[in-house]
N, C-alpha and C positions, 0 to 999 in steps of 0.2 A: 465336250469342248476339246478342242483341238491347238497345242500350244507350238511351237519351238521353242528348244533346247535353249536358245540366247534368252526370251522372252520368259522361260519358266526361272530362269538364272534369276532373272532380275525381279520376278514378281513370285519368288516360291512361297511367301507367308501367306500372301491371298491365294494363290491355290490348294495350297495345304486345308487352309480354311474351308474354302468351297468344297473339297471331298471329303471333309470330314464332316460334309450339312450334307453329303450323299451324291453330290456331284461327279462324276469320273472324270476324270484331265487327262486326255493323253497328250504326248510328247514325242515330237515327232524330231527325225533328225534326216537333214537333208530330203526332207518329204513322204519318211518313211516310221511310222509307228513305232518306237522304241521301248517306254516303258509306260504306265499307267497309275495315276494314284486316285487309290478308292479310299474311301471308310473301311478305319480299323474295327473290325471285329472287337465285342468286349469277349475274354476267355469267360466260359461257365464255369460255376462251383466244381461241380462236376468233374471237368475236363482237369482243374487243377486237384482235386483229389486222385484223381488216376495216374497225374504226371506225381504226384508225390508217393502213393504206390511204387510207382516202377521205380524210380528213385531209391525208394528203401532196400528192395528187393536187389539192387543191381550192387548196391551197399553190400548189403549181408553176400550174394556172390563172392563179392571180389575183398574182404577182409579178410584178411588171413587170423584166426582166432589164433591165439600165441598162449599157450598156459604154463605156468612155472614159475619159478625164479630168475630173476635176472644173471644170478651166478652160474645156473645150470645151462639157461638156453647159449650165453656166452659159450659154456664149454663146450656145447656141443656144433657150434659153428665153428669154434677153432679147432675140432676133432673132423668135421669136414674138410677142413683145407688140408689135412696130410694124406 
């Protein structure tokens, strides 16, 4: 199905709808194919186990572990700045 941009404006709930039963809608502007809405994707188990992997790992990266005392690591950032 083939819309214009004015007509998707005005009726976006029912095309929403329609591509999410698997329909594709494009949207055309000034007679020319713009964007398209399909059926979202559900994410897999899967795919969200892997996204929270690399998540953790980009964690532990970029933490900088800090061990000590709070009175020591103080002194020794005020021993950097001279």
């Amino acid at each position: 199905m083939i819309k214009n941009l004015r007509e998707s404006k005005a009726k976006l709930s029912e095309l929403v709808e329609r591509a999410s039963r698997g329909e594709d809608v494009l949207i055309s502007v000034r007679g020319r194919i713009k964007a398209r809405l399909t059926r979202a994707g559900s994410p897999s188990a899967r795919s969200n186990a892997e996204w929270i992997r690399e998540l953790k790992a980009l964690q532990k990266k970029y933490t900088k572990r800090v061990r000590g005392r709070s009175e020591t690591i103080l002194a020794e950032l005020r021993e950097d700045r001279l």
